[in-house]
C-alpha positions as CSV (number, residue, x, y, z in Angstrom):
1,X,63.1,54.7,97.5
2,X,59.7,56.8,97.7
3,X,57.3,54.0,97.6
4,X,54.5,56.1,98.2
5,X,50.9,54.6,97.7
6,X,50.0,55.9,94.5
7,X,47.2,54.0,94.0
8,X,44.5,56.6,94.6
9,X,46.2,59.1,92.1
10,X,45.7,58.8,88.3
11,X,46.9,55.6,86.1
12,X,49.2,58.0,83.9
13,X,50.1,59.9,87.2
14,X,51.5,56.5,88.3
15,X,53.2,55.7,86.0
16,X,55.1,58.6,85.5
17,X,56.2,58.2,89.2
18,X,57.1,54.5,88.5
19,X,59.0,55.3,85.4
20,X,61.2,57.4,86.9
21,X,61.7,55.1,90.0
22,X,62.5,52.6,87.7
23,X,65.3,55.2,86.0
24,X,66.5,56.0,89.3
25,X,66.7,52.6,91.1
26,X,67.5,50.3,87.8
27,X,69.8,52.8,86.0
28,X,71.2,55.9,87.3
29,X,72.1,54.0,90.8
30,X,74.0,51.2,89.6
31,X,75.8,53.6,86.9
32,X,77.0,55.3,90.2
33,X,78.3,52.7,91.9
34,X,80.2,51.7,88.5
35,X,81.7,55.2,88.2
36,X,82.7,55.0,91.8
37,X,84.5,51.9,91.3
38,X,86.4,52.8,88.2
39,X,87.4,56.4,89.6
40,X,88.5,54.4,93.2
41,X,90.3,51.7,91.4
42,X,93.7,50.7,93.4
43,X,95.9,53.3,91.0
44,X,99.0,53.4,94.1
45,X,100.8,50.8,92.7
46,X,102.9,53.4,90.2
47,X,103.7,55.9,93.1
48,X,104.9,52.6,95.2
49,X,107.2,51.6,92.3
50,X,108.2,55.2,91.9
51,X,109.2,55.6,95.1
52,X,111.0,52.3,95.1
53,X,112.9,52.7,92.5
54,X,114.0,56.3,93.9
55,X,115.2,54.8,96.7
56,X,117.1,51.8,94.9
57,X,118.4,55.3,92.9
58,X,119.4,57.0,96.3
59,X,121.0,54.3,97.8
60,X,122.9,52.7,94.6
61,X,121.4,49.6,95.2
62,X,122.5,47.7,92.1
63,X,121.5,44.1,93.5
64,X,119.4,42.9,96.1
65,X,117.9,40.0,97.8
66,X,113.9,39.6,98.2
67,X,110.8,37.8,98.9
68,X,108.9,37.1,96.2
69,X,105.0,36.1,97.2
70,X,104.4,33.1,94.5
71,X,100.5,32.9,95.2
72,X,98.5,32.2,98.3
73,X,100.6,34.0,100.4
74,X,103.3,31.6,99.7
75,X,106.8,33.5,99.8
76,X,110.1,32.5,97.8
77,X,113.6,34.1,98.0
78,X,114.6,35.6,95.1
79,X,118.3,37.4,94.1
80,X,118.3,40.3,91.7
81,X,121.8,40.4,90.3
82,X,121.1,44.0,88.7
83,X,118.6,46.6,89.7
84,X,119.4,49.0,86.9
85,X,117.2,47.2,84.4
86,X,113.9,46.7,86.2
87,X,110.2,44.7,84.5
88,X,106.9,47.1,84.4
89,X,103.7,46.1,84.1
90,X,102.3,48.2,81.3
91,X,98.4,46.4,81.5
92,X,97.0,43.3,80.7
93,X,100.0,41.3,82.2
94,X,102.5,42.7,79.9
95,X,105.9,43.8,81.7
96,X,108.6,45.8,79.9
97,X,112.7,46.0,80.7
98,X,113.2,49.5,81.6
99,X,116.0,51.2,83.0
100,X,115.9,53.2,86.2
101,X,115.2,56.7,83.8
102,X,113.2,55.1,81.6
103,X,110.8,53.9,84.6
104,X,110.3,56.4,86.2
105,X,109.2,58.7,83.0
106,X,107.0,55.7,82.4
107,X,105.3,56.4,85.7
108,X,105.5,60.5,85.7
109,X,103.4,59.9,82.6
110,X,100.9,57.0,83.6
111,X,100.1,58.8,86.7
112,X,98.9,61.9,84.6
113,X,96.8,59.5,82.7
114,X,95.4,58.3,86.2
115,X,95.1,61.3,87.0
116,X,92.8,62.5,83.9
117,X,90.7,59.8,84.2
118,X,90.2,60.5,88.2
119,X,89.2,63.9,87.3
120,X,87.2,62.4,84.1
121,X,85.2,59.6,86.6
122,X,84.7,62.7,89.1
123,X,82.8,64.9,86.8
124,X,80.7,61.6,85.6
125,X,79.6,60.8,89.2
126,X,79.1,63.9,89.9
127,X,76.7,64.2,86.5
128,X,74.4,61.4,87.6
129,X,74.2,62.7,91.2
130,X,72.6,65.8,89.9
131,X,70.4,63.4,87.7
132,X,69.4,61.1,90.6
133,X,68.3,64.6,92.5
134,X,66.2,65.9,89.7
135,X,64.7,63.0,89.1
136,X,63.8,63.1,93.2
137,X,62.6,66.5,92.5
138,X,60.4,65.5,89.9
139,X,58.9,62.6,91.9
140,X,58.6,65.1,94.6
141,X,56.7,67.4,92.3
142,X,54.4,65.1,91.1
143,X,53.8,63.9,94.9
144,X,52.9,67.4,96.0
145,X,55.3,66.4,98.6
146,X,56.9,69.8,100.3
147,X,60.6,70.1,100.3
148,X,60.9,69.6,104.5
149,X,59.3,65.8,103.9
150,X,61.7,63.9,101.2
């Protein structure tokens, strides 16, 4: 951060400037790099089953052969004797039987949600940005630092 000898300024001076360091560094910082995370979470995984399943649609796929990865890489053939019904996970390792209509509204309406909270986590991170630069600004101030310097 700053770390700026303050010693030769006033105690309450100081302290002021470590306080909001503290803010900065110990708070506002790591609740940016949370809100990052969450809005950046892996949310592809619908669109990929979407897609899939449009395809399996297109083509009237109504059974198939696959790999199946069974942990640590480790691959198993599996047969599918019918497509039309396929299993979602809907969160916290719950999967529900849908049919090929009934999946894909699933999705159309999950991906809005994603898409709400992506917006939702943007305006967040954006929030404590501007709070990590006045908080800058106020160091600065109290620095009688000039705006070309920091």
């Amino acid at each position: 951060m700053l770390n700026v000898a303050w010693a030769a300024m006033g105690t309450e001076l100081s302290e002021e400037i470590k306080t909001l360091e503290e803010f900065v560094e110990g708070r506002l910082k790591p609740n940016l790099v949370r809100a990052i995370a969450e809005r950046d979470k892996p949310g592809c995984r619908s669109s990929d089953l979407r897609k899939n399943i449009e395809n399996l649609k297109k083509n009237t796929v109504t059974s198939m052969r696959t790999l199946v990865n069974i942990g640590a890489e480790i691959y198993t053939e599996a047969v599918a004797p019918d497509t039309r019904h396929i299993f979602v996970e809907v969160g916290h390792g719950f999967y529900v039987e849908f049919t090929w209509a009934e999946a894909l509204k699933y999705i159309a309406e999950r991906e809005k949600l994603l898409s709400r909270q992506i917006e939702e986590y943007t305006g967040k991170i954006g929030a404590i940005k501007v709070q990590i630069k006045v908080a800058l600004e106020a160091i600065r101030k109290l620095l009688n630092i000039p705006d070309s310097e920091l």
